[in-house]
C-alpha positions as semicolon CSV with decimal commas, in nm:
position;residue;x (nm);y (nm);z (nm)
1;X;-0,234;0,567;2,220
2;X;-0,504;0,504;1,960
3;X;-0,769;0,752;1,874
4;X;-1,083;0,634;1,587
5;X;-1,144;0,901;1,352
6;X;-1,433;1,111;1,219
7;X;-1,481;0,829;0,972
8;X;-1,485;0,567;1,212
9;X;-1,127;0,485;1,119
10;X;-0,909;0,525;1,373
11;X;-0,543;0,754;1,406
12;X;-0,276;0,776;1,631
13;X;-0,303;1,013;1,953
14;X;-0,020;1,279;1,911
15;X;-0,056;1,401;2,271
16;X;0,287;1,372;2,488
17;X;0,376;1,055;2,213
18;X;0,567;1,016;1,901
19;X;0,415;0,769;1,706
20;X;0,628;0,433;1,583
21;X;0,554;0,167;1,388
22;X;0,428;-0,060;1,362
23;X;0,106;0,129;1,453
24;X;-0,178;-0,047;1,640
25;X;-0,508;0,085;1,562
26;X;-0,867;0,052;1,551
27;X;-1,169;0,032;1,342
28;X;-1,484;-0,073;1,380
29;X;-1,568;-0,471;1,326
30;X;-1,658;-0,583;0,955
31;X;-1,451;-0,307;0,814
32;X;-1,129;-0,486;0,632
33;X;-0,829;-0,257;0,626
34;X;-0,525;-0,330;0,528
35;X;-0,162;-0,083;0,569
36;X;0,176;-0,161;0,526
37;X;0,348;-0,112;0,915
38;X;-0,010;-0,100;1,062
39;X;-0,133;-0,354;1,304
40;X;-0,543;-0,307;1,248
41;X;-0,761;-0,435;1,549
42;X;-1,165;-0,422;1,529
43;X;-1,386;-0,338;1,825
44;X;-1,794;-0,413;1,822
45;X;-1,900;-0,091;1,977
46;X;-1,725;0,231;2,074
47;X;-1,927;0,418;2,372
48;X;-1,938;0,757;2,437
49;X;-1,748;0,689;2,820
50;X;-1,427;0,566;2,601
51;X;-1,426;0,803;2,319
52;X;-1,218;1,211;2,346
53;X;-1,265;1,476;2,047
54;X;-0,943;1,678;2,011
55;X;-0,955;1,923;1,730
56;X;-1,220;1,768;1,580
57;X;-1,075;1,438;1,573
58;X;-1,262;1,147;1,774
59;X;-1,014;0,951;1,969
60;X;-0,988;0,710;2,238
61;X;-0,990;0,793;2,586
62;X;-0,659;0,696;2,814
63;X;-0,836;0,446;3,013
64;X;-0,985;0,293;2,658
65;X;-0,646;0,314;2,521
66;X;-0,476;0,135;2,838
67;X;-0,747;-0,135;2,827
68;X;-0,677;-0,154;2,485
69;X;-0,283;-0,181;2,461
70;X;-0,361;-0,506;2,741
71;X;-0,398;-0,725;2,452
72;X;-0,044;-0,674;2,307
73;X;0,152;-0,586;2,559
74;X;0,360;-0,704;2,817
75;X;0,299;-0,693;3,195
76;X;0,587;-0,448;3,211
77;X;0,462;-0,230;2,915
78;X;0,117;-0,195;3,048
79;X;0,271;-0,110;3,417
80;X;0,444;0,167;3,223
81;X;0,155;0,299;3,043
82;X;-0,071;0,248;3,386
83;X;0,188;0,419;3,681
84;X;0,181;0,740;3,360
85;X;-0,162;0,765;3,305
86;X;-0,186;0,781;3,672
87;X;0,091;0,973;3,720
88;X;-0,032;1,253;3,483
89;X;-0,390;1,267;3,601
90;X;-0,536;1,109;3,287
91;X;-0,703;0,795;3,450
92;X;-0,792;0,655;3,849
93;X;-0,686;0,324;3,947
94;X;-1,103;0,324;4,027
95;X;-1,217;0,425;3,666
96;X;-1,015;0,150;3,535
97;X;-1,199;-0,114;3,749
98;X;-1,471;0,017;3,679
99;X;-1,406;0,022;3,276
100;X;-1,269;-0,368;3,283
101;X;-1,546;-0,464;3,462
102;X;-1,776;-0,302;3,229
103;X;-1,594;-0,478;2,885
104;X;-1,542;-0,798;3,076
105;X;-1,826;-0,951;2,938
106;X;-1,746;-0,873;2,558
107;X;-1,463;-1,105;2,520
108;X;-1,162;-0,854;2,558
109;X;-0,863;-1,024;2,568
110;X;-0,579;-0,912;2,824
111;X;-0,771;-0,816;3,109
112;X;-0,640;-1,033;3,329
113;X;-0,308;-0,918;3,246
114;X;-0,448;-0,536;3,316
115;X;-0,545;-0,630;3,658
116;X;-0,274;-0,798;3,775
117;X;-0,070;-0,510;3,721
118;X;-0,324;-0,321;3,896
119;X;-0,318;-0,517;4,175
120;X;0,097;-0,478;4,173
121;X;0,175;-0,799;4,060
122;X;0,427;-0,667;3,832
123;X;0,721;-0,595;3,989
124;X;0,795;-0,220;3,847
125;X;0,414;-0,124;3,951
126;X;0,387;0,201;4,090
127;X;0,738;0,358;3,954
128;X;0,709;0,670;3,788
129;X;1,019;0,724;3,636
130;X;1,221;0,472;3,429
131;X;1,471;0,507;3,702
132;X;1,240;0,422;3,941
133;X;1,115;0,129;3,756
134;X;1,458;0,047;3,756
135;X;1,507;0,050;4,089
136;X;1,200;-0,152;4,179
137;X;1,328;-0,445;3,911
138;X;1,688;-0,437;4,087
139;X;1,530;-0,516;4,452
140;X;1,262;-0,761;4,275
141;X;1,542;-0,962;4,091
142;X;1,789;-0,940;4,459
143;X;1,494;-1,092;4,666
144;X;1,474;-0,777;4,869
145;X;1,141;-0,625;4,976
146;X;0,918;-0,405;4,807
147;X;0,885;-0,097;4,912
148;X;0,565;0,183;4,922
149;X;0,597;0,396;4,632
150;X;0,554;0,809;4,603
151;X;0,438;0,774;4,973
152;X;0,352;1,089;5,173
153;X;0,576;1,094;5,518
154;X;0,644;1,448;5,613
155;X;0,592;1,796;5,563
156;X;0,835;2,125;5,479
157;X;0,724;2,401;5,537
158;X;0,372;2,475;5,345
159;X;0,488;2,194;5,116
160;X;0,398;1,843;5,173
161;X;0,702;1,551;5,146
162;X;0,613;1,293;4,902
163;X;0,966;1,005;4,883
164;X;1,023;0,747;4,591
165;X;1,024;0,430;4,824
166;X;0,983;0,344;5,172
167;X;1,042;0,067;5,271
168;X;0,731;-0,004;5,557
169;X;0,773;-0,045;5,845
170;X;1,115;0,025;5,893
171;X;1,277;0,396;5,882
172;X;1,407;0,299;5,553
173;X;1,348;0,599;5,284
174;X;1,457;0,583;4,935
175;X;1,545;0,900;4,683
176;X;1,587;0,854;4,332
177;X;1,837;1,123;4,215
178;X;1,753;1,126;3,796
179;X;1,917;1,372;3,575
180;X;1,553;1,548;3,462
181;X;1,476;1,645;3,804
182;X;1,776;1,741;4,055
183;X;1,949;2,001;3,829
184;X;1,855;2,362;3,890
185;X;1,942;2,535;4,274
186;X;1,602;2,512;4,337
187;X;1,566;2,227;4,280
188;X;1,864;2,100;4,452
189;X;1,718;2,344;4,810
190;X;1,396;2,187;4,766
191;X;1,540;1,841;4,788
192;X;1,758;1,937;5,088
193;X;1,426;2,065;5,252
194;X;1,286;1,743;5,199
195;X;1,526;1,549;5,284
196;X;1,567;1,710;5,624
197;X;1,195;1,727;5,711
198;X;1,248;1,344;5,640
199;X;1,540;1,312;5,900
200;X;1,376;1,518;6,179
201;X;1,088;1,247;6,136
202;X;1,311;1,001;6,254
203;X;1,351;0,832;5,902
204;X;1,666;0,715;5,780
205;X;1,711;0,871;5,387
206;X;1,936;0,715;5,118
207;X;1,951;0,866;4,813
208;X;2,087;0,717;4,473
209;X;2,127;0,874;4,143
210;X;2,081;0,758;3,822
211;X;2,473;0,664;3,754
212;X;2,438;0,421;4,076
213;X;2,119;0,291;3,994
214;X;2,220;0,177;3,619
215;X;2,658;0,215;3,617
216;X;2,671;0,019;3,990
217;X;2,343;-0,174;4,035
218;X;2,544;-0,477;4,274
219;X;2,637;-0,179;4,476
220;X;2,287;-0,026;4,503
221;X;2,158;-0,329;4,591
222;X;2,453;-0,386;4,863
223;X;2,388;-0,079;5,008
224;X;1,984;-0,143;5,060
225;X;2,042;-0,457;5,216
226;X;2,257;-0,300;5,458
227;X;2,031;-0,012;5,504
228;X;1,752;-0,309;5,596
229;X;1,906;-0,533;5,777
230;X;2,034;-0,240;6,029
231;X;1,674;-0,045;5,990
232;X;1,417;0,027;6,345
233;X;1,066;-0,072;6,283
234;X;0,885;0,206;6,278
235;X;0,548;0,337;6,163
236;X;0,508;0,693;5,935
C-alpha cells in the first residue's frame, strides 16, 4: 500500500506488508522525483476521506490505496487486494462505490477495471485465501459453476456456520482444508462441529485440502462435477 508523507512525499505502508520493489508511490502533481526501483505516480489533490496518520506519518487510506493500485494492476491482483481489505475489515464493498464514484470525474485510470471486480467479474472474486482463489480459478477454467462464497448456512451451538463455497441452489457445500487453519485440536473439533451442523441441515459437505486442491487439481475438479451432477436443489 502507499502512504504520502509529512512532506507531501509519499512512503510505503508497513502495516501487515513487506515492501518490494519496484515501489509504486505517490506525490503530489508538479513535483519531479526521480529513484532508482521506484515507480513515482502524481495525484492533483489528496482529501482528508483518503488520507490515515500512523505514527505521525500521513498515509493513504486502504480504499485510496485499492483505488490506487487499479491503475497497475491486474484484474486478479486487485481481486486479491479487494476480497483482503474486505476480509480484514479495512474497507466496505459500499465505501468503495462510493470513493470511485467520487474520483470518477478526475480522470483516474483503472476504474473500470476496479468495478468489474467488484461486481465479480473476475473469476477468483470473493476468495479469501490463496487456496480459495485457487479453487475458484480451477472451477472457472473446468466450465463448472460458481459458487457463493464465505456464505452463512447453519449454526453450532452459540457459534454461527460460515462455509467456503456453496454451490446455490443445490446441497452442494465446499470446505477448503489449508495448512494455516486446520492444525490445532481445536481447531480440528470446531471444524467437525461445523461440518455436522452442516449435515443435519440437509447439505451435502466436501471438503478438500490444500495438497488436493494444488498436487491433484483434475481430481478436485472430477470430484465437484460429480458432487453436482448428483446434487438436490435445495434452498439454505
Amino acid at each position: 500500500m502507499l502512504g504520502i508523507g509529512a512532506d507531501g512525499g509519499c512512503a510505503p505502508r508497513v502495516r501487515r506488508v513487506v515492501a518490494a520493489r519496484p515501489l509504486h508511490i505517490t506525490v503530489p502533481r508538479g513535483r519531479n522525483i526521480r529513484r532508482r526501483g521506484v515507480i513515482v505516480r502524481t495525484a492533483c489533490d489528496m482529501p482528508p476521506i483518503d488520507v490515515e496518520e500512523r505514527d505521525g506519518i500521513r498515509l493513504t487510506s486502504p480504499t485510496r490505496t485499492i483505488v490506487d493500485l487499479a491503475v497497475a494492476s491486474s484484474p486478479a491482483q486487485l481481486s486479491v487486494a479487494v476480497d483482503s481489505a474486505l476480509r480484514d475489515g479495512l474497507t466496505s464493498e459500499d465505501f468503495l462505490h462510493r470513493r470511485i464514484a467520487g474520483l470518477r470525474g478526475k480522470g483516474r485510470y483503472g476504474l473500470p477495471v476496479l468495478v468489474d471486480v467488484l461486481e465479480g467479474r473476475e473469476v477468483t472474486r470473493g476468495g479469501h485465501s490463496w487456496l480459495e482463489r485457487t479453487f475458484l480459478r480451477l472451477l472457472a477454467e473446468a466450465g463448472l459453476p460458481r459458487p457463493t462464497t464465505q456464505v452463512v448456512l447453519s449454526r453450532a451451538g452459540d457459534r454461527i456456520v460460515r462455509v467456503d463455497c456453496w454451490f446455490a441452489p443445490t446441497n452442494v457445500v465446499v470446505e477448503l482444508l489449508g495448512y494455516r487453519f486446520h492444525r490445532s485440536k481445536q481447531q480440528l473439533t470446531r471444524d467437525s462441529e461445523r461440518l455436522n451442523a452442516v449435515a443435519l441441515d440437509r447439505f451435502v459437505p466436501f471438503q478438500f485440502s490444500y495438497d488436493m486442491v494444488v498436487g491433484d487439481p483434475r481430481s478436485t475438479v472430477a470430484t465437484v462435477r460429480r458432487a453436482l451432477d448428483l446434487a438436490v436443489l435445495r434452498s439454505a
